[in-house]
Structures are given as C-alpha cells and as structure tokens.
C-alpha positions in Angstrom: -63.6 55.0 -35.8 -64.2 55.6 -32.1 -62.3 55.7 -28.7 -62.2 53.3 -26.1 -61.1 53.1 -23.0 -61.5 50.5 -20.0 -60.4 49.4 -16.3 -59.9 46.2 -14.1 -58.8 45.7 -10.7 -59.6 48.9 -9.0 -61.7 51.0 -6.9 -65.3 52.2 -8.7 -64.1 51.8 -12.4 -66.8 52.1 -14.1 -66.7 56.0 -12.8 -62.9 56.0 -14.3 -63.6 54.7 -17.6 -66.3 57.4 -17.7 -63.9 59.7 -17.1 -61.2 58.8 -19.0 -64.2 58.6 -22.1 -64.6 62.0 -21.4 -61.4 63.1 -22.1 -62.0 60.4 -25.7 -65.0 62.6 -26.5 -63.3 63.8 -29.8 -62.5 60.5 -31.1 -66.4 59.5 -31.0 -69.2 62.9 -31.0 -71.9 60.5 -31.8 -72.3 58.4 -28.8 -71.0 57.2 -25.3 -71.8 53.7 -23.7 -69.8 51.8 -20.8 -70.4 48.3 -19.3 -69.6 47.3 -16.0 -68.7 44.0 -14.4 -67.6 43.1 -11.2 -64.3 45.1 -10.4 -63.8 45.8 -14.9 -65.9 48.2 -16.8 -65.2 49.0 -20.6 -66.6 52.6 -22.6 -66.9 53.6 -26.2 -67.1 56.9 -27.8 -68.2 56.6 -31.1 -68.1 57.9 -34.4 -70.5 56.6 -36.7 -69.1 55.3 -39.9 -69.6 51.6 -40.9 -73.5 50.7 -39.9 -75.0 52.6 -36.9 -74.6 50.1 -33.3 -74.2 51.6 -29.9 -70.9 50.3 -28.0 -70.4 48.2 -26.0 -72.4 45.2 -27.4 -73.2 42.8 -24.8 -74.1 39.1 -25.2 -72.2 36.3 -23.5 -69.0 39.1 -23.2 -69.3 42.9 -23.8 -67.0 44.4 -26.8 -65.7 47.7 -27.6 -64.0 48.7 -30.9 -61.9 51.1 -32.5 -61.4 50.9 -36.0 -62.5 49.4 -39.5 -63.3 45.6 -40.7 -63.0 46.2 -44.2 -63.9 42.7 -45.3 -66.9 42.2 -42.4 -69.5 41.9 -45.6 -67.3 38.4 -46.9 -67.3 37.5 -43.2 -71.4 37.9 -42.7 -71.9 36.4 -45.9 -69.8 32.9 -44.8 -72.2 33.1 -41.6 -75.6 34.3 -42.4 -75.0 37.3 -41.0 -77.1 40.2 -41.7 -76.2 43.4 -40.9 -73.8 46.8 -42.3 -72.3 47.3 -38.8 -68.6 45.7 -39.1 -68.7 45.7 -35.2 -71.5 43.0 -35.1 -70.0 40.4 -37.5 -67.1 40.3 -35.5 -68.8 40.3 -32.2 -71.1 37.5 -33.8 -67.9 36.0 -34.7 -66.0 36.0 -31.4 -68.8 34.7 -29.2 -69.9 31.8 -31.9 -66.1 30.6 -31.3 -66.6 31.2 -27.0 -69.8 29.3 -27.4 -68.6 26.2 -29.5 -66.0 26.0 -26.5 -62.7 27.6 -27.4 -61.2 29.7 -25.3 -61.4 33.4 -25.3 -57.7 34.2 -26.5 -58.0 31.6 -28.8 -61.4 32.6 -30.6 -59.8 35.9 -31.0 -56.9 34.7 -32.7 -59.2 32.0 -35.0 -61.2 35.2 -35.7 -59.1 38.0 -36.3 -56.3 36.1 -38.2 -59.2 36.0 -40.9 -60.1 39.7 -40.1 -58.7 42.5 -42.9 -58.7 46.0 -41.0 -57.3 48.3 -38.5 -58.4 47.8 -35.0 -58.3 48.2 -31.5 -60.4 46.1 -29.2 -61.3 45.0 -26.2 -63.6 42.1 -25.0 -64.2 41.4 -21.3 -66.1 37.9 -20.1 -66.1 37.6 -16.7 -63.2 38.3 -15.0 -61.1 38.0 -18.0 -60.1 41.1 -20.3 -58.8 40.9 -23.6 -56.8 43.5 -25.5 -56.1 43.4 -29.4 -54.5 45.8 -31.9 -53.9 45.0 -35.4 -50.8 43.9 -36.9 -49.0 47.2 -37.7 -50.4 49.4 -34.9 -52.9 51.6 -37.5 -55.5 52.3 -35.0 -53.5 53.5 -31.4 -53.7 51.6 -28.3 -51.9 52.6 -24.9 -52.3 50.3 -21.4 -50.8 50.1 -17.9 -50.6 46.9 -16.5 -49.6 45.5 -12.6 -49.8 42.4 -11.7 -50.5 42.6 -8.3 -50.3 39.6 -5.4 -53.6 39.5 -4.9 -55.3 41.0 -7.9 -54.1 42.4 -10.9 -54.8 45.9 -12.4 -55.1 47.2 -15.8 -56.4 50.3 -17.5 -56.5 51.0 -21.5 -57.5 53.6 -23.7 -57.2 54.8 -27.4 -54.9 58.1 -26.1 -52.5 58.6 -23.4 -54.3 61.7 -22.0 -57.5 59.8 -20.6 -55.1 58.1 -18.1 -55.0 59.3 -14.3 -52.6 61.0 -13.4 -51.6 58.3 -10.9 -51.1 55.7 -13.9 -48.1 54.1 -14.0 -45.6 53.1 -16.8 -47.9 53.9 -19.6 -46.9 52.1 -23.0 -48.4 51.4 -26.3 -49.8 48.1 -26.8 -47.7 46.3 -29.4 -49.4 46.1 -32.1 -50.3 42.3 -33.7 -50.8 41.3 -30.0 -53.7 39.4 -28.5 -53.5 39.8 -24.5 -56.0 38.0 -22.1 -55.5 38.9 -18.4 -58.0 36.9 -15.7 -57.9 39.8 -13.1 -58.4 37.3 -10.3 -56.0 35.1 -10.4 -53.4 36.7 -11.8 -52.9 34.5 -15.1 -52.1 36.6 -18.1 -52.0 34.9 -21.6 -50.7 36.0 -25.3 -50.9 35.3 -29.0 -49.1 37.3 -32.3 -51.0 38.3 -34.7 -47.5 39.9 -36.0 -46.5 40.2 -39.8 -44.6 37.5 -41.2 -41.9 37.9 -43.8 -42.7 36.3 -46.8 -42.6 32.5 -47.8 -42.1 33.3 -51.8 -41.0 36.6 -53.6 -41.7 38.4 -56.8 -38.7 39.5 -58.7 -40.1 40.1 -62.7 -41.3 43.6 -63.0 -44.3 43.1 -65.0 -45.8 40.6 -61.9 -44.8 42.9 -59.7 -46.6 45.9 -60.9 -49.7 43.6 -61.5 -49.9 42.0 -58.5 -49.4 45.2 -56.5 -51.7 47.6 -58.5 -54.3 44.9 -58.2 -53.6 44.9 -54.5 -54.3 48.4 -54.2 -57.0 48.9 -56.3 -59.0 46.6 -53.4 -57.4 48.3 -50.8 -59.1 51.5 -52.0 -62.0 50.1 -53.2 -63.0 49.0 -49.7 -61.9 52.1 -47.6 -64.1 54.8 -49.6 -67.7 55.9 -48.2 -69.3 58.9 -49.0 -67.6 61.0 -46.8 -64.2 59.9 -48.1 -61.7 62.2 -49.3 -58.1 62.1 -49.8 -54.6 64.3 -48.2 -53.2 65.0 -51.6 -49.3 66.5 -52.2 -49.4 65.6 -56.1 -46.5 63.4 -55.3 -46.9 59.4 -56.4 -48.1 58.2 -53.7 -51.2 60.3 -53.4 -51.5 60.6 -56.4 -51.9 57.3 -57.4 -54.6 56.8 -54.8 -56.4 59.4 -56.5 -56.6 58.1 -59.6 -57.3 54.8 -58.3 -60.6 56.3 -55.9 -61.3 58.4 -59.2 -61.7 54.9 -61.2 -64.4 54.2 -58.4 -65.9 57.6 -57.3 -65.4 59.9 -60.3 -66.5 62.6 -57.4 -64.0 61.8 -54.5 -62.5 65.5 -53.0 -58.8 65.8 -52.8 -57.1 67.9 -49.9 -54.1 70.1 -49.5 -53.0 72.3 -47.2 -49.5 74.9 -47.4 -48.6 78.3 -47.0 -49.2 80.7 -49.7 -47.3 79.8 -53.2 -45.6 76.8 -50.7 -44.1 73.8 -53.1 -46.8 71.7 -51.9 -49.6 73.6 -52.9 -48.2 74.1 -56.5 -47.2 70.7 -56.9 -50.9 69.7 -55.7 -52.4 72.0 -58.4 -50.2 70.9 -61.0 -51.0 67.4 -60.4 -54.6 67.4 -60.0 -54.9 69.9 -63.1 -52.5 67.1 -64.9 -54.5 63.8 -63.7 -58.1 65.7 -64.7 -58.7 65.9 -61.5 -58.6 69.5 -61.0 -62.0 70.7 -60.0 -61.7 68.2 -57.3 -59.1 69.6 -55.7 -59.8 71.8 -52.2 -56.9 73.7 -51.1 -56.7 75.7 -47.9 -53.8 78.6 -47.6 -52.1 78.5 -44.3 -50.9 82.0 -42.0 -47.8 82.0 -39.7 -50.9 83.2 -37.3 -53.1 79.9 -38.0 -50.0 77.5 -37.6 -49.0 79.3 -34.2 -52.6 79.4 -33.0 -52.8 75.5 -34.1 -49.9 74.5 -32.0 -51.0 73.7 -28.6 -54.2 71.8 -30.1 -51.1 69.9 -32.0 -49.4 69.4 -28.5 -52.2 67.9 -27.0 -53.1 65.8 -29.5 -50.0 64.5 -31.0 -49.1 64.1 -26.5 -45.5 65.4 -27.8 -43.1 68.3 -27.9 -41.1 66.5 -30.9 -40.3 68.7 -33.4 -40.7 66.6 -35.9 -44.1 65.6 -34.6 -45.4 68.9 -34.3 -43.7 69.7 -37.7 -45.5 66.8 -39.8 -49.1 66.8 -37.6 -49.5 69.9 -38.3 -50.2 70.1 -42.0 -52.1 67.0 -41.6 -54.3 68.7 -38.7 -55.0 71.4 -41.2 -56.0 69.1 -43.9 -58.6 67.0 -41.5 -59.9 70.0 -40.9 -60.7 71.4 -44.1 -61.8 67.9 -45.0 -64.6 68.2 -41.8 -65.8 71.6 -43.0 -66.6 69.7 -46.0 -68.5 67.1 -44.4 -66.3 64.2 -44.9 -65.6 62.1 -41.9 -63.0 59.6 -43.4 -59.5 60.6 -44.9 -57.2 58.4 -46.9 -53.3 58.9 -47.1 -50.4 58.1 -48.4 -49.0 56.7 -44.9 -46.8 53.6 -45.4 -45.9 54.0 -49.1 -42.3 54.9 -47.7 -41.4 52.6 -45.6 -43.2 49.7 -47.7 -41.5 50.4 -51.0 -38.2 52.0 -50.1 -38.7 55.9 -50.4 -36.2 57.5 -48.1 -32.8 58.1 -48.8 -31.2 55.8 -46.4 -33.0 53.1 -48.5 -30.4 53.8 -51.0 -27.6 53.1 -48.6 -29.0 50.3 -47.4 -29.1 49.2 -50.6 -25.5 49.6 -51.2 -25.4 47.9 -48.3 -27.0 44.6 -50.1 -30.3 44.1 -51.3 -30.8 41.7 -48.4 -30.7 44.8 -46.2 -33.1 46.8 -47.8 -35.2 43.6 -47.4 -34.3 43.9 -43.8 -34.9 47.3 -43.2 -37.8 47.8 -45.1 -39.5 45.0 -43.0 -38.1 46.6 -39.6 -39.9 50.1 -41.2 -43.3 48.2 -41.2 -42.9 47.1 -37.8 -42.2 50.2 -36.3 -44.1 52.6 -38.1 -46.9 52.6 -35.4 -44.7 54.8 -33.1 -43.1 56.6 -35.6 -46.0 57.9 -37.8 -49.3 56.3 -37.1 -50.0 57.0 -33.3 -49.3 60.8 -34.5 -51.1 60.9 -37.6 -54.4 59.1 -36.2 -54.2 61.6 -33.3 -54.3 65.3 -35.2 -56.7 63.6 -37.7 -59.6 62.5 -35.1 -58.9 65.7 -33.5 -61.2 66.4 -36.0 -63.2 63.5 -35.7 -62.2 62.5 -38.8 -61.2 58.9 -39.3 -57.7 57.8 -41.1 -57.4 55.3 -43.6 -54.2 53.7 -44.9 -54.7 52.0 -48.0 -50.8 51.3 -48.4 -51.1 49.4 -45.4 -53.5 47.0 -46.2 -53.2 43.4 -45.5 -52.9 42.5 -49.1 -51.0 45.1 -49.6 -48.5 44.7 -47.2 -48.2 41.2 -48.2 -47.4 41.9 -51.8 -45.3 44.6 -51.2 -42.5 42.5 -48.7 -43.2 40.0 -51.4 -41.1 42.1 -54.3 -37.5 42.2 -54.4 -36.0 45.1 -52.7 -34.1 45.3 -56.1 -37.2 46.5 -57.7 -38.0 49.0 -54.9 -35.0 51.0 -54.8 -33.6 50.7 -58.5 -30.4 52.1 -59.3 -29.7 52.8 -63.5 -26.6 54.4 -64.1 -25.0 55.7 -60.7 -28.6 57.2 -59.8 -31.4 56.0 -58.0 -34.9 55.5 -58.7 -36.8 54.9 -55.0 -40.3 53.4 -55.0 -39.6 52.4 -58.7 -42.2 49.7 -58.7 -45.0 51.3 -56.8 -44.4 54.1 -60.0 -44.6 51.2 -62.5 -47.4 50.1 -61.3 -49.7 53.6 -61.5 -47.7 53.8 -64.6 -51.5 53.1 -66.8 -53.1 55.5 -64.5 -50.9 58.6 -64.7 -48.6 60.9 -67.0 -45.0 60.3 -66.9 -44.6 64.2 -65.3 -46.1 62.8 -62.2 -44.6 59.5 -62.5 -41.4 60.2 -61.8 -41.2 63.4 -59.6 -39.4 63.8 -56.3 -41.5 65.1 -53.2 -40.3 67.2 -50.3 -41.2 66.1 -46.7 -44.6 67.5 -45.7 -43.2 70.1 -43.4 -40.7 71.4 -45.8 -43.1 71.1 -48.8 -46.0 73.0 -46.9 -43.5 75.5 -45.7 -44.7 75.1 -41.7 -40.9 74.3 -41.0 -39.9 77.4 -41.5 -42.5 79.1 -39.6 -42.3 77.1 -36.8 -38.5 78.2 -36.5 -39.0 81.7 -36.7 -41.4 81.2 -34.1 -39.4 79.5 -31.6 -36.4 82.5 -32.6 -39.4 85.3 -32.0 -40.0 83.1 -28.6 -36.6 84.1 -27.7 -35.0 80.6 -27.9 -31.4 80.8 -30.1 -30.7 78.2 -32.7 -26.8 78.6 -32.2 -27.9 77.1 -28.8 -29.3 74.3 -30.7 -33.1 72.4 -29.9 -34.4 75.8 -30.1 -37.6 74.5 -31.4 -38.2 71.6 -29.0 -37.6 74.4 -26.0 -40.3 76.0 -27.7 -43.1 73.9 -28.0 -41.9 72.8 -24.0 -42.8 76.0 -22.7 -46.1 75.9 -24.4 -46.9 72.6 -23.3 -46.0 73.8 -19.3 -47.9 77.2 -19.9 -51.1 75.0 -21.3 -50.6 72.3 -18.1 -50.1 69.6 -20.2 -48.8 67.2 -17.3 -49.0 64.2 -19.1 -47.1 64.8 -22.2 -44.0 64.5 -19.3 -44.8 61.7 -18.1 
C-alpha cells in the first residue's frame, strides 16, 4: 500500500508531484521517490508490505503503484522471475510485453487482465502516461484531465487533498479503466478492465456454498502477513473471515472498537468467546471526547462532511488505530459482503420485485461500491498507515458470487427473509448456528458513535427540527480547520 501521485503538461512538475507527495506522506512513512521526464514526473510514498523495492522502478518506462498483486508469486513463477516484491513481477511483466512490441495500453491490458489484486498505477514511457485502477475501485484513484490545443495536461494522485488548489474538475478514476494519454499530441486511448456479468450461474445450494467457501478460503489465504489482523463486529461476515484466517493463522488478532457496553462490543465478545477465539480478541472502549476529538482527522481524511461518511469512518478510524498500536500494518474487513450477497433491506424489495432484479441490483452494488464505501474506508484506514484488504472482493470471489442465483442470496421461507442466506451456508462448517444466523446493526448504530455525533451537533447549537443538523455540523468544522478542498 502506498500513495502516488504524478503530473504532465505543466510548468516544473516534478516540484508539484513532490508536493502533492507530501501531502501523501501518511499513505507511505517508509519511503519517497519521484521520476521526471520531459514535461511528466511520477512520485511514490511507500509503505512497505509485499517485498522491500523503492518506487518508482525505472527501466524502459518508470512505474509507480498503489496496492496488492496477490497472485505476483504464480506470475514470477510462469516467468522465471525471482523476487517477493509484487511490484517487480508486474513491472517485469509490463515492459517484456513493451519490448516484444505491443503497445503500451495494450501490454497493460494483456497483463493486468491476468493480474488478481487491488491497484492503482501509473506507468509513463516517454511522452505517454498511463493510468489504471482495478476493476471495482478497491484501491482510490482521483485525476484532472484537459486536453489542451497544443498540449494536454493531467495530474493524479491516490487522495483529492494533494491537488493544487488551482485543479480543475477533479474526479475519481473509474475503476476497471486503462487510460493512455500521449501529452504531445493530444491522442488519448482506453481499454475496460470492467466486471462482466456472468456467462453460467449456480442455482443448487450445496454447489453454491462449496464453490463460494472455497473461493474465500483463497481470498484469505493470500491477503494475510504477519501484521494482518481483522475489523471484527461478531456479525457473519466477519466472522466468518475469522474463522477462515484462524484455519491458517491460529494467532491472527481480531479488532473492535464501540462505546462502553455498545451492541457492537457485546456482540464482538460473544462471538469471539463462541468461535474460540476469544483471547484473540482486542477491544478498545470509545468516549464522546475521543470521537469529537477524532472528527476533523475523519474530515480530512474521508475529504467529506457526509454524515454518513463521518458516521461509518469513524469506528473504522478507531479500529486501524488500535490495530497500529499493535503493530499490524494490514487490516482485513468485511467490505463488500453486502452488496455481493444481498444484505440490505432493499434487497428484499428488489426481490419482490423479481429475482432478475436483485441480480440487477446486486451487480449495479458491485460497480458502485468504490464511491460509496471504498474510497472512504481506504482513506480513515491509511490514515493510520494501515493497509485495507477486502477479501469479499476478490476476483474469484466476485466471480462466484454474481455466479449464484439471487434466489439463494436473499431467501425468503415463510413470509420472512433470510439475507446473505448462502454466504451463512457456506461458513455453516466453520461456525455455531448462534452466529450463523444473527442480524447486525450498521456500524455507526452498533458502536453507538451515531448517537454521539448527534448530541454533538445539538450541543454545537444546530436544531434537528431544522433538519441536516449534523451535516451543518461537521461544515463548520471543516471551514474552522480550512479544509478548502473538501468544497471543491
């Protein structure tokens, strides 16, 4: 996990990309590298996970990343690769396509259409950048783009707050994009890397369950290091992540933040104590005093006066922090289990609706989640410098998961409905039937920060009969810290 950040087309960049690294600096502690070309320069900040290689790497391009190849070891081993930096086989990769003569967009389509992991990249040759972002937009990406008469511009970087303040219609990069833009002459070129919807479906339970739990059990397996832990509720779908890390790390921490005797916090205990996982449970109790003092670091990272942002990043700001004091460096969640599987309760209308759209929304859910949840959830976590990882969103995953019947996702039995039925069939061999089947409450309701945050913005002397009262709120402490570019 790192930050990058990059510029082409105007004056001195290599002095902006420095800059705007600075303001990167808690994505990556351990190091800080730019390269500069004639009229582009791209930076790194990095935070040493996967093998220990200084950004950029330069050979016949220059390449920064942000982000994981989980499957760079199957990749080395096809090319004689040596090496445990995941950055390397895919530079390796990317130039060995460049040099046997394909173009640049296309050897990073050939390369990362083969690539399982969350990323955010850019690779300049020449006059030519290239910007990529993996399929469902895990890892953030933001750019501003003119194309000018006689030269075009372009700046990037992993977080909206490194961009000058004279930047332009900034946007997220859409994720499962491959962009090439030749700065001189204007020509600008594209590929998808986009989730497909599925050729063949699984409708018997039994294959369902199989498949998936299989899928996951590798999706696990290859996001847990050493300085792995996991954000744990005690609802299914951390829980189930638990038990599968436990099956491969009989040591792996679990984390969980709330206020004192929240439902969170109990349900945690309960389910750790109920899954034998109890001693590895950390929890950390939360103060109205903590959660107000955490709140502009929440503003600025999440860039956002959304209540709902604010409301959700917050408990999982808390828990990356506890998880740092402990010394771990990567955090897995339950992230995507929702949306993948059907767990909200407009699934169930949508069902009603016909299971052809569920199918539909559930596949609109995966597409948009990037903007929704994992732009803020990546932010408050490497606030920390602590890197998130999403098993449920896994390539595999993901794959076998739109693959099931919607029927099977959202199951209704007798006028009531069971959501995320077969993701709780398939942890069915690994946990109790009291975890099983339980119903969670939404983060900021289960930790209890909700309510703290609205007797906050009510202390603050904003009215709730006036409605918004906690958006006006967190406003006013974003224009008493000068955060400028949250309004942008």
């Amino acid at each position: 996990m790192c930050g990058i950040a990059g510029a082409a087309g105007t004056p001195d960049t290599n002095k902006e990309v420095k800059r705007m690294l600075a303001a990167l600096s808690h994505r990556g502690p351990d190091a800080c590298g730019t390269h500069e070309a004639e009229g582009l320069s791209i930076g790194n900040t990095l935070l040493k996970i996967t093998g220990n290689m200084p950004q950029p790497l330069v050979g016949e391009g220059a390449l920064v990343l942000n982000g994981e190849i989980f499957n760079f070891r199957e990749l080395a081993a096809e090319q004689g690769i040596k090496t445990d930096s995941d950055t390397e086989v895919l530079f390796a990769l990317i130039e060995t396509k460049i040099k046997e003569g394909e173009t640049p967009t296309n050897a990073f389509f050939s390369v990362l259409s083969r690539v399982n992991g969350d990323y955010a990249l850019a690779y300049a040759l020449d006059n030519e950048l290239l910007l990529a972002r993996d399929a469902v937009g895990v890892k953030p990406l933001f750019y501003s783009l003119e194309i000018g008469v006689e030269k075009s511009k372009i700046s990037f970087a992993s977080e909206k707050k490194a961009f000058s303040s004279q930047s332009s219609c900034i946007k997220p990069f859409p994720p499962g994009r491959i962009m090439a833009l030749n700065i001189n002459d204007r020509r600008l070129e594209e590929k998808s890397l986009a989730i497909e919807p599925p050729q063949e479906r699984i409708s018997e339970e039994y294959e369902a369950a199989s498949c998936l739990k299989a899928a996951l059990e590798k999706a696990v397996e290859i996001r847990l290091t050493k300085t792995a832990g996991i954000a744990f509720s005690g609802g299914i779908d951390s829980t189930f992540l638990a038990a599968l890390a436990k099956s491969i790390d009989p040591s792996i921490s679990l984390y969980a933040v709330g206020l004192p005797n929240s439902h969170d916090l109990t349900q945690a205990q309960r389910a750790a104590e109920v899954a034998g996982m109890k001693d590895s449970l950390r929890t950390h109790l939360l103060s109205p005093e903590e959660i107000e003092d955490a709140i502009p670091d929440i503003i600025y990272s999440t860039e956002s006066t959304d209540p709902m942002k604010i409301a959700i990043g917050l408990p999982l700001y808390f828990v990356a922090k506890t998880a740092k004091e402990d010394g771990k460096r990567v955090l897995l969640t339950g992230q995507g289990a929702d949306e993948l599987f059907g767990g909200y309760s407009r699934h169930e209308v949508f069902l009603e609706q016909g299971p052809e759209v569920l199918d539909r929304e559930i596949y609109s859910d995966i597409q948009n989640i990037s903007v929704i949840n994992l732009e803020r959830d990546d932010m408050v976590t490497m606030a920390n410098s602590v890197e998130l990882r999403v098993p449920f969103l896994d390539k595999e995953v993901i794959k076998t998961g739109l693959a099931i019947s919607p029927e099977l996702k959202v199951l209704k039995k007798d006028g009531l409905y069971i959501r995320k039925y077969i993701l709780r069939k398939a942890a069915e061999s690994l946990l109790p039937s009291e975890l099983l089947w339980k119903e969670k409450k939404a983060i900021q309701y289960g930790t209890g920060v909700q309510k703290v945050l609205d007797k906050l913005a009510r202390d603050a002397g904003f009215s709730k009969k006036e409605g918004s009262h906690i958006e006006k709120y967190l406003k006013k402490i974003a224009v008493d810290e000068g955060f400028d570019f949250i309004f942008r």
